[in-house]
C-alpha positions in Angstrom: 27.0 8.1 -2.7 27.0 7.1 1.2 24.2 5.3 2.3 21.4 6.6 4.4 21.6 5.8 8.5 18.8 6.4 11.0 21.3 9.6 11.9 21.1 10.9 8.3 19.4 14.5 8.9 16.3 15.5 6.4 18.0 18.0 5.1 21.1 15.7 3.9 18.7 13.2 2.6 16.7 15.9 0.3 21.0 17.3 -0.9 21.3 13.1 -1.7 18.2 13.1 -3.5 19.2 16.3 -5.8 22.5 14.7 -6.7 21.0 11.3 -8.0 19.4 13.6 -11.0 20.3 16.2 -13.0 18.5 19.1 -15.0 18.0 17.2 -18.0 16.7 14.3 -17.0 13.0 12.9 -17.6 11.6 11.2 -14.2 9.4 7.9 -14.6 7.7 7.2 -10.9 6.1 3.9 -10.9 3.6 2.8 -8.4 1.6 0.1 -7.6 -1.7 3.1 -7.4 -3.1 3.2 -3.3 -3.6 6.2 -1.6 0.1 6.0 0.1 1.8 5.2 -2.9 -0.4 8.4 -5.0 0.5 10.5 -2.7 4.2 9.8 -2.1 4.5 10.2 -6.4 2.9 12.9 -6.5 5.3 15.0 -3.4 8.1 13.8 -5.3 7.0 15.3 -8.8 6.6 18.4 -6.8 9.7 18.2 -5.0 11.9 17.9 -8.0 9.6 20.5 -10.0 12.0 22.7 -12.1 14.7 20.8 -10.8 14.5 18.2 -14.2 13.0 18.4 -17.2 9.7 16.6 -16.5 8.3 14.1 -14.2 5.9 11.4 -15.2 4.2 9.0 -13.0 2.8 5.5 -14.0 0.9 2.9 -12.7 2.0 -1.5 -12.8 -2.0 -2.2 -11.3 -5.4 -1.6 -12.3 -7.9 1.3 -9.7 -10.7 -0.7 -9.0 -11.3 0.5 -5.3 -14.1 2.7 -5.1 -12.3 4.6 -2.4 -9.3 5.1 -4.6 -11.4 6.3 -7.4 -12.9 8.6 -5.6 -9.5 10.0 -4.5 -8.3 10.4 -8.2 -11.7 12.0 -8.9 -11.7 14.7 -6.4 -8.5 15.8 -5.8 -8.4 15.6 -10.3 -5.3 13.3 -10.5 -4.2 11.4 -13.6 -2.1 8.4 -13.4 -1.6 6.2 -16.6 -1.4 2.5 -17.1 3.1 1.7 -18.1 1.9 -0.7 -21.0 -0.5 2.0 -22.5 1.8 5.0 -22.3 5.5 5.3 -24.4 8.0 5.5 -21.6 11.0 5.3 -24.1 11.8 9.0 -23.5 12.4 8.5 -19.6 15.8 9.0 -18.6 15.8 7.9 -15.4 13.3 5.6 -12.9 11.7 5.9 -9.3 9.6 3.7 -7.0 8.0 5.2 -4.3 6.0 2.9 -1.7 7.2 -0.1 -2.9 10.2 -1.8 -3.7 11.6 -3.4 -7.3 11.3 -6.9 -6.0 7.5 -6.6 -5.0 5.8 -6.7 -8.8 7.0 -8.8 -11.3 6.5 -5.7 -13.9 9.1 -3.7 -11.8 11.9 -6.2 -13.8 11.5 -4.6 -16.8 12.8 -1.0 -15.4 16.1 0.3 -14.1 15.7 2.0 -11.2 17.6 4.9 -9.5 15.2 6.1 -6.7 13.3 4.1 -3.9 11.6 5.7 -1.2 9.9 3.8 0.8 8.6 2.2 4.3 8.4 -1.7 4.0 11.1 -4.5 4.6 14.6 -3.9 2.6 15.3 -6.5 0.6 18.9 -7.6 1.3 20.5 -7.6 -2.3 18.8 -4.0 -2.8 21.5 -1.8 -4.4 20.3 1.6 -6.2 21.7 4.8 -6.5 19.7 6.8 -4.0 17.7 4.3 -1.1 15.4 5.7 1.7 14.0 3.2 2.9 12.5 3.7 6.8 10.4 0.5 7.8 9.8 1.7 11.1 7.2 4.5 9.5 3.8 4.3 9.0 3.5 5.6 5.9 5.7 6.5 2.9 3.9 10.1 2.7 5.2 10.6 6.1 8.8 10.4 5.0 7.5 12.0 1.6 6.0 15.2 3.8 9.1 15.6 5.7 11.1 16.0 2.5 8.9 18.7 1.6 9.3 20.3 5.1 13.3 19.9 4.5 13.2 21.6 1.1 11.0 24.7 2.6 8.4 23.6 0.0 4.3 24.1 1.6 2.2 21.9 0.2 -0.5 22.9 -2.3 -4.2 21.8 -0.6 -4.5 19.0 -3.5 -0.9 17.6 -2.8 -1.5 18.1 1.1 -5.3 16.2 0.8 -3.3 13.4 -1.0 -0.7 13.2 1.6 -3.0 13.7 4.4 -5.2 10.3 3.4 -2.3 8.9 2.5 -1.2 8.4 6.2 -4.8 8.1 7.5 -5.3 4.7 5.3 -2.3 3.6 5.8 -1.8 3.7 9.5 -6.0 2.9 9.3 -6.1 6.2 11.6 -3.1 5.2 13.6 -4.3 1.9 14.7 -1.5 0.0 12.5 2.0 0.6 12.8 2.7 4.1 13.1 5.4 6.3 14.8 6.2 9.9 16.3 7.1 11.0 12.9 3.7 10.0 10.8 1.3 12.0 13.9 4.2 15.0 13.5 3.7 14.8 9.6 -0.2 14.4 9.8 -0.7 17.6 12.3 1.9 19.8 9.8 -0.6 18.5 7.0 -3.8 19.2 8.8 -3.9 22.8 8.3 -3.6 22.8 4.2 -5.9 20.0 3.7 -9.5 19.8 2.6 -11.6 18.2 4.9 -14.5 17.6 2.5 -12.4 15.7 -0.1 -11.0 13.4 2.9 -15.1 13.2 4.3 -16.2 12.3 0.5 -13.0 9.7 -0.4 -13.7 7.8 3.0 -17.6 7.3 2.5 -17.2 5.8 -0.7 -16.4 2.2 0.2 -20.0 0.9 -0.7 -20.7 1.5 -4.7 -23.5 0.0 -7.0 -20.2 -2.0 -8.2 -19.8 -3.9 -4.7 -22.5 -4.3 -3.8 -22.7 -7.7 -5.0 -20.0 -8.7 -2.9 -20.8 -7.2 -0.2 -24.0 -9.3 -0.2 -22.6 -12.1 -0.7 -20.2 -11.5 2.3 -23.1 -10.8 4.6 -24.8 -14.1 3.8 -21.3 -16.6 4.4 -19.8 -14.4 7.5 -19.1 -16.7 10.0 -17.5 -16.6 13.5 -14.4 -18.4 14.7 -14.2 -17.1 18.4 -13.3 -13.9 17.9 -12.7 -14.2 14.2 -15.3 -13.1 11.4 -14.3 -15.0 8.5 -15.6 -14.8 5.0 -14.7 -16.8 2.1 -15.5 -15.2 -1.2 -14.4 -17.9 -3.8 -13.3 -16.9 -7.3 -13.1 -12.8 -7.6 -12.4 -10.5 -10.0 -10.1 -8.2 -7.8 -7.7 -8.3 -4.6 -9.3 -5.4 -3.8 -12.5 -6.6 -3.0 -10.9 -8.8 0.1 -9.5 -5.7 1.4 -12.3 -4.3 1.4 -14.4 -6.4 3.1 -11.7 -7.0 5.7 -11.3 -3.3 6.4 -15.8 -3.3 6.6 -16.3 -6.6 8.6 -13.2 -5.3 11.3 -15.2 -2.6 12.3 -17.8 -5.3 14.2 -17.7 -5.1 17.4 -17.4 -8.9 18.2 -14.3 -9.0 16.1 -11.2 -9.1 17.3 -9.6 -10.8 14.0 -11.1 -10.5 10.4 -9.7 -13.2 7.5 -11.3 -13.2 3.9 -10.0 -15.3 1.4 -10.7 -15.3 -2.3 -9.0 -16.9 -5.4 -7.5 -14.7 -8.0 -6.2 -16.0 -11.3 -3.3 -19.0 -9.8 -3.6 -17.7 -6.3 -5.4 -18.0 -3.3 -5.1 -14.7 -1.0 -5.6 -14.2 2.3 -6.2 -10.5 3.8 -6.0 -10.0 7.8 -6.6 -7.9 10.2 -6.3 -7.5 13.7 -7.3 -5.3 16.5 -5.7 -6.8 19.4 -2.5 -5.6 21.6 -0.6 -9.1 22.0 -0.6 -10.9 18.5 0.8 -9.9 15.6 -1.0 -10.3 12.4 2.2 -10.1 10.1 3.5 -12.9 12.2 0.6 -14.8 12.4 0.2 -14.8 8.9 3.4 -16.1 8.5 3.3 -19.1 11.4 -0.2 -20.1 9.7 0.4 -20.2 6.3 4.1 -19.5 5.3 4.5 -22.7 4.4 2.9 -22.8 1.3 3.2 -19.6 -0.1 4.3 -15.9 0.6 2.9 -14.2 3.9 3.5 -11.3 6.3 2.9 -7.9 6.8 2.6 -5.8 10.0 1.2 -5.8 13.5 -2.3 -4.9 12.8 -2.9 -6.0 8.6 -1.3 -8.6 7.0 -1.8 -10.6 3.1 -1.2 -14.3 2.3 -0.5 -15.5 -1.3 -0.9 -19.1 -1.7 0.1 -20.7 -5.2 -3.0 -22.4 -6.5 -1.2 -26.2 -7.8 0.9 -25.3 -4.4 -2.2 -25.9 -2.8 -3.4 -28.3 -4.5 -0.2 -30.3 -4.0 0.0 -29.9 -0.5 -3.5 -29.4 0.9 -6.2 -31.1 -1.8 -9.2 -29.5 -4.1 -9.9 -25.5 -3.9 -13.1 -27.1 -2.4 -11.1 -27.4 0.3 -9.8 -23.4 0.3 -12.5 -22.2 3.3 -12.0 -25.8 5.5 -8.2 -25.6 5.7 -8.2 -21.6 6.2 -10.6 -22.5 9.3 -8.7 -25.0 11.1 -6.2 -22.6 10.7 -8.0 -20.5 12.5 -9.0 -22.3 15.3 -5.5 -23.1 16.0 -4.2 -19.8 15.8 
């Protein structure tokens, strides 16, 4: 099968994507479960409805954010855990919003399909690849395969979509092109405003609040930084979180919260400026000792916990180090 060029039209990508299967093949989709990633799995189970013989979509992490929840509980989705589920009937395997290289449980499967928007990986080599980094959003490219297959989205599939490209492009303030505002306004009619309106106010839950407290109480400003360092946690999600909340003050131009999670210590960015870029800055700060990047506006560190220790000292020492950082940013 050629390979897919900027020049590729929708229409040839979707005939591509129809030649990679066949009718009596059994679709796994796994995800890594975020809005985006929801969304994207469930456009492609309705793109290649009655086209195989069933699609299944599974999950590699666990939903802890309250927003997410909430997403799965209105719009009534279902997405089982891979270890908890038999998956010895699927024929064939798909990643949509993520690549097979980004989860160590992606190993274990053999993939055909990726369709997503982040960095290639150079040795990538599957069957069918669409891969647009350039694009905001996976469910972008997702909706524009339903535009080039004639296919109008149901309101749940459109809702999904629809919040899919708002949290992802954090309301086009992130990375985001022509194409995701031109999928977002084709969604906007089919899409129910109430779900979206009850998904996005669920941030704060009896289950946070505890963290959120604690954030409150060791905020702390590094010129135009609010950083918060939340020790040990339970969850990643919890730093994303709070990075998303804290952002939103108006003295902050840059928001950092660090936490440790099992053997690593993670950084979650964000930025609101024009000039820097938080992917890169990410990388200059703290690439040396472990993995770091991500794009113009959000960007995640993952620092090895004896790498640290190696290198920098105690995890006493986690908050000090992340704050001379800072100040020489």
């Amino acid at each position: 099968m050629s390979p897919l060029t900027q020049s590729t039209t929708q229409k040839s990508r979707y005939e591509n994507l129809l030649r990679t299967i066949s009718s009596d093949d059994v679709l796994g989709i796994m995800i890594v479960a975020d809005p985006d990633a929801i969304a994207s799995a469930l456009a492609l189970k309705r793109l290649l409805w009655r086209k195989i013989r069933q699609t299944k979509i599974f999950r590699v992490n666990t939903i802890t954010r309250s927003d997410n929840l909430a997403m799965i509980r209105c719009l009534g989705i279902s997405i089982p855990d891979c270890s908890q589920i038999e998956t010895a009937g699927v024929t064939k395997w798909a990643i949509v919003d993520a690549q097979p290289h980004h989860q160590k449980e992606f190993e274990r499967y053999d993939f055909s399909i990726v369709i997503d928007h982040h960095p290639p990986a150079p040795d990538l080599r599957l069957p069918f690849m669409d891969i647009r980094e350039d694009y905001g959003a996976n469910s972008s490219i997702l909706t524009e395969y339903l535009r080039a297959a004639n296919i109008t989205p149901s309101t749940k599939l459109a809702t999904a979509l629809f919040y899919g490209i708002k949290t992802d492009t954090d309301n086009f303030v992130r990375t985001s092109t022509a194409a995701d505002i031109k999928a977002f306004r084709y969604l906007y009619p089919h899409v129910n405003l109430n779900f979206i309106k009850k998904i996005e106010s669920s941030e704060i839950n009896t289950n946070n609040l505890a963290d959120f407290r604690h954030a409150f109480e060791t905020l702390e400003f590094i010129g135009d930084t609010a950083y918060i360092h939340m020790g040990r946690v339970q969850d990643t999600d919890s730093l994303v979180i709070l990075a998303d909340f804290f952002m939103k003050m108006a003295e902050a131009e840059w928001c950092m919260v660090s936490g440790i999670h099992e053997e690593k210590i993670i950084i979650i960015i964000r930025n609101a400026g024009f000039r820097l870029d938080a992917g890169k800055v990410a990388a200059r700060l703290f690439g040396r000792l472990g993995s770091a990047g991500g794009h113009r506006n959000a960007a995640r560190v993952e620092i090895p916990v004896p790498v640290f220790e190696t290198e920098v000292g105690d995890l006493k020492e986690v908050a000090d180090y992340i704050k001379e950082k800072i100040k020489k940013r």
